[in-house]
C-alpha positions as a Markdown table, in Angstrom:
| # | Residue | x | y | z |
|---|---|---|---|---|
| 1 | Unk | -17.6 | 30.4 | -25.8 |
| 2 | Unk | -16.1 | 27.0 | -25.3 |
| 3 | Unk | -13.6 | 26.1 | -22.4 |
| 4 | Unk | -11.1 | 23.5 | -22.8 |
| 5 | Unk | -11.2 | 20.0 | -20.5 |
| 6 | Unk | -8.0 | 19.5 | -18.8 |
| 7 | Unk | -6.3 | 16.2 | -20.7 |
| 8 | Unk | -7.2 | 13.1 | -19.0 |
| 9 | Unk | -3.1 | 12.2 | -18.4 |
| 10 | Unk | -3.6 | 14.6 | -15.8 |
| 11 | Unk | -6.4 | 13.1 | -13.5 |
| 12 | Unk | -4.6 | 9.8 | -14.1 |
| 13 | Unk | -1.4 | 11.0 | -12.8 |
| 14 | Unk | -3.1 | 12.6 | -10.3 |
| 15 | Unk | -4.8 | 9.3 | -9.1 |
| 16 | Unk | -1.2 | 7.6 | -9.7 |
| 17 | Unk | 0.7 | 10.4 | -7.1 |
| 18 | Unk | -2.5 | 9.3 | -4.8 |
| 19 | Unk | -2.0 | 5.7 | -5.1 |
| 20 | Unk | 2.0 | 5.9 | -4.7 |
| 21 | Unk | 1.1 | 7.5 | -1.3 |
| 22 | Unk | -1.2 | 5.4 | 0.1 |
| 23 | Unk | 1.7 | 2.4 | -1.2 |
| 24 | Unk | 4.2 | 4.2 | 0.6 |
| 25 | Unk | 1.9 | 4.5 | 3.7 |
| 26 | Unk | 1.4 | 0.9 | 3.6 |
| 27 | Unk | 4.8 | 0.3 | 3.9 |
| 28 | Unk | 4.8 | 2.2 | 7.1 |
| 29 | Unk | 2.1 | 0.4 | 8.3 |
| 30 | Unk | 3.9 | -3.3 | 7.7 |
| 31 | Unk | 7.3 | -2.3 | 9.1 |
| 32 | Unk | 5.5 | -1.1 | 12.3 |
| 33 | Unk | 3.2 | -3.7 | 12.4 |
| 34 | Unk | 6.2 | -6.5 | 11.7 |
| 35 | Unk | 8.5 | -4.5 | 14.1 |
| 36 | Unk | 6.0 | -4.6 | 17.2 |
| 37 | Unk | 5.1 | -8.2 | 16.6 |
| 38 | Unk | 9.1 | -8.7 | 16.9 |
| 39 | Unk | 9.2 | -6.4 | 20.2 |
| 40 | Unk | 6.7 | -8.3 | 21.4 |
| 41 | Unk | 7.4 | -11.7 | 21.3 |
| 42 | Unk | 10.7 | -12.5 | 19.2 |
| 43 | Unk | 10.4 | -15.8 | 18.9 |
| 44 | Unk | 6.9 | -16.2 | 17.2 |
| 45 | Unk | 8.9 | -16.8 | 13.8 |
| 46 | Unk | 5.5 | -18.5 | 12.5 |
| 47 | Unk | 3.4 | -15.5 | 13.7 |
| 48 | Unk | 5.4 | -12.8 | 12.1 |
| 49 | Unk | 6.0 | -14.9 | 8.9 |
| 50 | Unk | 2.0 | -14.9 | 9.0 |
| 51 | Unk | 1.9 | -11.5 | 9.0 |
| 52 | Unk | 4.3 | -10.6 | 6.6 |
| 53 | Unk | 2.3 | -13.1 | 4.0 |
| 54 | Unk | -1.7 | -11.1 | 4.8 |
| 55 | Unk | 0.7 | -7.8 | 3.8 |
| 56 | Unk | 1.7 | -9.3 | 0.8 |
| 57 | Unk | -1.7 | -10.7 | 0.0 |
| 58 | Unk | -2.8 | -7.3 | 0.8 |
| 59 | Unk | -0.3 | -5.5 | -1.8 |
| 60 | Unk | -1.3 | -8.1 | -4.5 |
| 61 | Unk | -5.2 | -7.2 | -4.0 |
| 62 | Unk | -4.8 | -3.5 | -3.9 |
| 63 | Unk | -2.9 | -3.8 | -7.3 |
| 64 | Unk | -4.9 | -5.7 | -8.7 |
| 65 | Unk | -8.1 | -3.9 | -8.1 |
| 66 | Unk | -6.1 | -0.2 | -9.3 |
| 67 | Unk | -8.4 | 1.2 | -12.5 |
């Protein structure tokens, strides 16, 4: 008796759904991150700027690391 493999489009949009969340979560993570930084000290333009860019540098690594 032979049983049938699931198609592989499945895993991968699987994975995908899996990756948008952890993106989405990410998101969270910045705009609390950025929005505390703010709250804290308002006028450390160059501080928050900072942290904006290691998000960003963050994004682009994850991405570019994805199988």
């Amino acid at each position: 008796m032979k049983f049938k493999q699931p198609p592989q489009t499945t895993q991968k949009a699987d994975s995908k759904s899996n990756l948008d969340r952890e993106d989405a979560w990410m998101q969270v993570i910045e705009c609390a991150t950025l929005s505390l930084a703010n709250l804290v000290n308002p006028s450390a333009g160059i501080s928050i700027f900072l942290l904006k860019l290691c998000f960003q540098i963050l994004k682009v690594l994850r991405h570019h690391h994805r199988p």
